[in-house]
C-alpha positions as CSV (number, residue, x, y, z in Angstrom):
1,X,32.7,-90.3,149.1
2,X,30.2,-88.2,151.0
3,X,32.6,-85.0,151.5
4,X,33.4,-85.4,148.1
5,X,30.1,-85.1,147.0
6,X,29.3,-81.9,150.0
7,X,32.8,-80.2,148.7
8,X,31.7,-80.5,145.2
9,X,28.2,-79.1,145.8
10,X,29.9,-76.2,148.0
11,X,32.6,-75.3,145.4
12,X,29.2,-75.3,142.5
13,X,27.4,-73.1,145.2
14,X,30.3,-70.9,145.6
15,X,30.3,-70.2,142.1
16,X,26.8,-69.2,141.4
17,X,26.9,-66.4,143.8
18,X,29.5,-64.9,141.6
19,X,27.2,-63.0,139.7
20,X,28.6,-60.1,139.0
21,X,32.1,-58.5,137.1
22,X,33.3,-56.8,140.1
23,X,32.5,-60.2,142.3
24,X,35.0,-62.2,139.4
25,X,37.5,-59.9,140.0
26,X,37.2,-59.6,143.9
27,X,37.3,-63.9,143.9
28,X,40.4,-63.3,141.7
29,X,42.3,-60.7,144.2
30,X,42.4,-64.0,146.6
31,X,44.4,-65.9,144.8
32,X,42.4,-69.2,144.5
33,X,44.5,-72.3,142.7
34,X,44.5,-72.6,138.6
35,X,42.8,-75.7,139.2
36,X,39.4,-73.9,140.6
37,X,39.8,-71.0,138.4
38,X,39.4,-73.4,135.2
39,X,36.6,-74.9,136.8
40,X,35.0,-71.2,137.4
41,X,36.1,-70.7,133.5
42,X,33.9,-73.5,132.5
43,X,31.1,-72.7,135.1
44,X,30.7,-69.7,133.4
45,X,31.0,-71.2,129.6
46,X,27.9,-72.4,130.5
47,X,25.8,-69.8,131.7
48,X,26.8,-68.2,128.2
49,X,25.5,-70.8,126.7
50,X,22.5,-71.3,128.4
51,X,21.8,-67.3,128.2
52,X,22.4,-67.6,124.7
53,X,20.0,-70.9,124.0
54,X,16.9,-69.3,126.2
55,X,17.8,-66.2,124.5
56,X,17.9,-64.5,128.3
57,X,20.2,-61.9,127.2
58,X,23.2,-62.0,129.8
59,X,25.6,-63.5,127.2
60,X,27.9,-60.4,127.5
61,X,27.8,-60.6,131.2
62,X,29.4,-63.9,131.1
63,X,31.8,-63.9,128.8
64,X,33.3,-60.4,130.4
65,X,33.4,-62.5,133.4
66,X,35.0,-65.1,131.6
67,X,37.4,-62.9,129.8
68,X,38.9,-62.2,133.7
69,X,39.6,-65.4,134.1
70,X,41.1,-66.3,131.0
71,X,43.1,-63.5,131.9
72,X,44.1,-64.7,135.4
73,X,44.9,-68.0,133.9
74,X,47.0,-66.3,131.1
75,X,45.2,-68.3,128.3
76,X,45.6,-65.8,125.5
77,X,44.5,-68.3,122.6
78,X,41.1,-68.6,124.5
79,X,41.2,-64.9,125.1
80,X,41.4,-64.4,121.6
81,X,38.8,-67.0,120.4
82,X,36.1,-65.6,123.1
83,X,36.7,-62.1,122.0
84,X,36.0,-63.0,118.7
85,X,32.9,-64.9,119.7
86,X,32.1,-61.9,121.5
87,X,32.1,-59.6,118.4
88,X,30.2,-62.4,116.3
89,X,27.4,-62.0,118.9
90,X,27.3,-58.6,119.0
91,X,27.1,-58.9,115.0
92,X,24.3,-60.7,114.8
93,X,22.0,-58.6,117.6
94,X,22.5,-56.1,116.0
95,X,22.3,-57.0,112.2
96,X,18.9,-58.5,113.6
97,X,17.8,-55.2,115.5
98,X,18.6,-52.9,111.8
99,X,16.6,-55.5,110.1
100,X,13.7,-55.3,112.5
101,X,13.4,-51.4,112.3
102,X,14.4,-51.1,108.4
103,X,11.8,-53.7,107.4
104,X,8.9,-51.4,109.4
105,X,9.7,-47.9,109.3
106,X,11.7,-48.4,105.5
107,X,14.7,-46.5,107.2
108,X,17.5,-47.1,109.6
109,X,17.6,-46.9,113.6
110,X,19.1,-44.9,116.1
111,X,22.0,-46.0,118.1
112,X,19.7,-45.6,121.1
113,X,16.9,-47.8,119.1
114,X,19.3,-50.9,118.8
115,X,20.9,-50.8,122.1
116,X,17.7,-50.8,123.4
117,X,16.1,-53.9,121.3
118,X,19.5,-55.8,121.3
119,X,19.8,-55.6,125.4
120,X,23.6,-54.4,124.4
121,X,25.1,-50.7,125.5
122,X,25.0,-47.8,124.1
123,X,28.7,-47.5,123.7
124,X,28.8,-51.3,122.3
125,X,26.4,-50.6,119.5
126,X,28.2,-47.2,118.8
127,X,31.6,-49.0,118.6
128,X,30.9,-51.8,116.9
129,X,28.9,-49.3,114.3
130,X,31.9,-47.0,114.2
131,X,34.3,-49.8,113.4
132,X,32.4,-52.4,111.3
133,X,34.6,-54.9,109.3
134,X,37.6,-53.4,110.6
135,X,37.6,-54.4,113.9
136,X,40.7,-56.9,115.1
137,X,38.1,-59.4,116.3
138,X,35.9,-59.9,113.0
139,X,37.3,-63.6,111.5
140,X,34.9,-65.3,112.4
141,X,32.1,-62.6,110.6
142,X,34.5,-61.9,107.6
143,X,34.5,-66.0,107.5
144,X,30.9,-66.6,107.0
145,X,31.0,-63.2,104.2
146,X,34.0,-65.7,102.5
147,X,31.5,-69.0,102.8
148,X,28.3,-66.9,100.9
149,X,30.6,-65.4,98.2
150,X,32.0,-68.4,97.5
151,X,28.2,-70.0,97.8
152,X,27.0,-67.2,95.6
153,X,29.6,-67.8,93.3
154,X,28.8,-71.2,92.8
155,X,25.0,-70.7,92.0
156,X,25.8,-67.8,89.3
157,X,28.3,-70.6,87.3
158,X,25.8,-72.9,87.3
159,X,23.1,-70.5,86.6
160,X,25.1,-69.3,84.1
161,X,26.2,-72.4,82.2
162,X,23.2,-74.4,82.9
163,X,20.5,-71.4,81.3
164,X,23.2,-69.7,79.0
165,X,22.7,-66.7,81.3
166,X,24.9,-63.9,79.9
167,X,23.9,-61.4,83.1
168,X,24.7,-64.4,85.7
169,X,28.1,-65.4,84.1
170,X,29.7,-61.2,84.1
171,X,28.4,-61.4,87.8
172,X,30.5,-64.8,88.5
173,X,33.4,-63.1,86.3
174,X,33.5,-59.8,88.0
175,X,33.4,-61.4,91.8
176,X,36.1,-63.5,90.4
177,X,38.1,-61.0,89.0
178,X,37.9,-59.3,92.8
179,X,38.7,-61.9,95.0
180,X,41.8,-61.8,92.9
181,X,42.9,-58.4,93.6
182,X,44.9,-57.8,96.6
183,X,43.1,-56.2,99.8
184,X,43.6,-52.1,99.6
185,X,45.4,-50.4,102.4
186,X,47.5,-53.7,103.1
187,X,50.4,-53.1,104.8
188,X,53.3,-55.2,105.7
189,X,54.6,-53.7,109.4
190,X,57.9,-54.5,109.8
191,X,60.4,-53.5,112.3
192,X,63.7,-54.0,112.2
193,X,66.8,-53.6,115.0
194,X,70.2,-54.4,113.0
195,X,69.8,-57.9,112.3
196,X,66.9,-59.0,113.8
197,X,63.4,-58.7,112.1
198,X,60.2,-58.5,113.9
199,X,56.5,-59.0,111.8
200,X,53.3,-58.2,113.5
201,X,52.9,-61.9,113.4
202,X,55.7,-62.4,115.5
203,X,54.1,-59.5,117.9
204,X,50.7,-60.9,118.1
205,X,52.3,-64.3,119.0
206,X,54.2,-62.7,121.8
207,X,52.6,-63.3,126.0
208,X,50.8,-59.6,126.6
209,X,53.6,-59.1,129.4
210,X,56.3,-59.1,127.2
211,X,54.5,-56.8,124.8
212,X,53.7,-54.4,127.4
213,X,57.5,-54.4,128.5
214,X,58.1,-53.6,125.5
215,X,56.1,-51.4,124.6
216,X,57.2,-49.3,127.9
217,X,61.0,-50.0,127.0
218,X,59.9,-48.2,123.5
219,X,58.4,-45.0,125.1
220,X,60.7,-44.5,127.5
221,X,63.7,-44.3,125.3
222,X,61.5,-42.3,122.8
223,X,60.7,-39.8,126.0
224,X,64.0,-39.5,126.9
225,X,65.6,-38.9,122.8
226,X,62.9,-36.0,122.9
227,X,64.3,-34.3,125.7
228,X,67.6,-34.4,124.9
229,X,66.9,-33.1,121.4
């Protein structure tokens, strides 16, 4: 029981010296068991958490470090999930950091301004300003805009009916009428070899080893067609 409890304290202590990226990725190059690395995933689950309840700031930190092991472990549901977390984070930083400056100067901040009052990079803050909405990891931001229009949508019908409020029932009608249309620039990728039929579903579904095969297969035929032509 007692080297158990020594081994247990050891493998704990042993993971709070990894504090750094490059240190995650050096403890990776040795090849430790699945089993340990799960435990170093969950380790460091909780550091994000903790950062993120006594608001210390080192959220990013962790979940990059987290990232490299739910790479190691090949978990690329959780890799998904966390890098959508990450981008909801990042969202509201931000979003707080523009309202901060906007509601005392009456205009909006630098790139510089918000990287430096969110504790995120430079090159975050640009990218995440540069892409907005559009970025791949977004759901879970686009889901809360979905919950308030539909909220929002609610209060103007009842508004509406409730105080024969002509105003509140067009702005019910009109958010109606565009939740109906169909999302502009949709497009349906599709590729096709003879019989078989591939969606970007199906792609996204696929492990990132056998996209990146592919992908390779792709470009070297698509090299080689060129120089023949």
């Amino acid at each position: 029981m007692k080297n158990n409890t020594k081994k247990g304290l050891q493998k704990l202590t042993q993971f709070d010296k990894l504090n750094t990226l490059k240190e995650i990725k050096d403890f990776l190059k040795t090849n430790p068991d699945k089993k340990t690395v799960s435990k170093l995933k969950f380790h460091l689950e909780k550091k994000i958490n903790e950062s993120y309840l006594k608001k210390e700031g080192n959220e990013n930190k962790f979940i990059d470090m987290t990232i490299e092991c739910l790479l190691y472990l090949k978990q690329h549901n959780d890799l998904d999930f966390m890098r959508h977390t990450v981008y909801e984070i990042n969202n509201q930083k931000i979003t707080i950091s523009i309202q901060k400056f906007a509601s005392k100067y009456f205009c909006f901040p630098t790139v510089s301004w918000i990287a430096e009052d969110s504790g995120l990079s430079r090159n975050t803050v640009h990218k995440h300003l540069k892409k907005g909405l559009k970025n791949d990891f977004n759901s879970l931001v686009k889901g809360k805009i979905d919950h308030m229009t539909l909220d929002a949508m609610a209060k103007l019908y009842v508004i509406g009916t409730t105080q024969s409020n002509v105003n509140a029932l067009k702005s019910f009608i009109e958010l109606s009428d565009k939740l109906k249309e169909k999302p502009p620039n949709t497009v349906n990728n599709l590729i096709q070899i003879n019989n078989l039929k591939i969606t970007n579903e199906d792609l996204k579904n696929l492990p990132q080893e056998t996209i990146i095969e592919i992908e390779r297969l792709i470009k070297n035929n698509i090299f080689v067609n060129e120089k023949t032509n």
